[in-house]
C-alpha positions, -999 to +999 in steps of 0.1 A: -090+129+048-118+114+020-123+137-005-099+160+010-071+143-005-084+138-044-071+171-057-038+174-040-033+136-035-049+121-069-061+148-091-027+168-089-001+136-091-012+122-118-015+160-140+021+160-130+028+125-142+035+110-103+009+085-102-010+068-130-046+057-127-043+025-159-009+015-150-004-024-146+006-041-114+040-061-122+051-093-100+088-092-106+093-120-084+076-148-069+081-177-045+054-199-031+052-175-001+063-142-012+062-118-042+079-086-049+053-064-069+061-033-090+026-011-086+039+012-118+036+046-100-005+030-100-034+040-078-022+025-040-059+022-032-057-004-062-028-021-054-032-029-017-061-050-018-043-068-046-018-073-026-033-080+006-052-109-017-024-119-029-006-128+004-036-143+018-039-167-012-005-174-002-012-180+036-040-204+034-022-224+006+012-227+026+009-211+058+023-177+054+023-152+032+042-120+025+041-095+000+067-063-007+056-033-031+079-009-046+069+023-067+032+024-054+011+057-040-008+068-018-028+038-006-055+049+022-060+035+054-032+006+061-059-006+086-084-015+065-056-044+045-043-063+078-087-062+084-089-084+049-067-106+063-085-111+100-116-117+081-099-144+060-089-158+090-055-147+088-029-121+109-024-091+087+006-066+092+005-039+065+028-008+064+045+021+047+065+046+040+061+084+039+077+115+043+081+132+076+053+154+079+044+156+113+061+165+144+065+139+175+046+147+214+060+181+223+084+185+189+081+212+165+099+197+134+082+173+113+098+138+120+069+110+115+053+102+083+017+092+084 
């Protein structure tokens, strides 16, 4: 991965108007433990540390926290999020969606996304 992926991953998407690097993150809807946030088609590797903050504020304030994004990007290593939240002193579950591009033990079509 790294710099492997800014051309195809950041560099192309956003020449072809997939992913914007100045777009605003958008809570559309808030409780005192959870939020639904609207990344904008923004940069993911923006937008998950916001919201990894933003579910750990809620955590230590009222003893869990959870977070939902929709119309985000690419947004790195998922590993990396739940770690803010260990070091906050927190559990961390983080996750995504992709497209299958990879095939399962011993498969030869693409089934898993990554």
């Amino acid at each position: 991965h790294g710099l492997g992926r800014l051309k195809p991953i950041y560099c192309d998407r956003i020449d072809k108007g997939i992913l914007w690097s100045n777009k605003p993150i958008t809570i559309i809807k808030e409780t005192e433990t959870t939020a639904l946030v609207d990344g904008n088609l923004g940069l993911g590797l923006y937008i998950g540390p916001y919201c990894m903050n933003l579910a750990i504020q809620k955590a230590k304030k009222y003893g869990v926290g959870f977070v939902a994004v929709q119309r985000s990007t690419h947004y790195g290593i998922a590993g990396y999020y739940a770690s803010m939240a260990a070091e906050a002193g927190c559990v961390g579950l983080c996750g995504t969606n992709a497209r299958p591009s990879i095939a399962p033990t011993f498969g030869v079509e693409p089934m898993l996304g990554t």
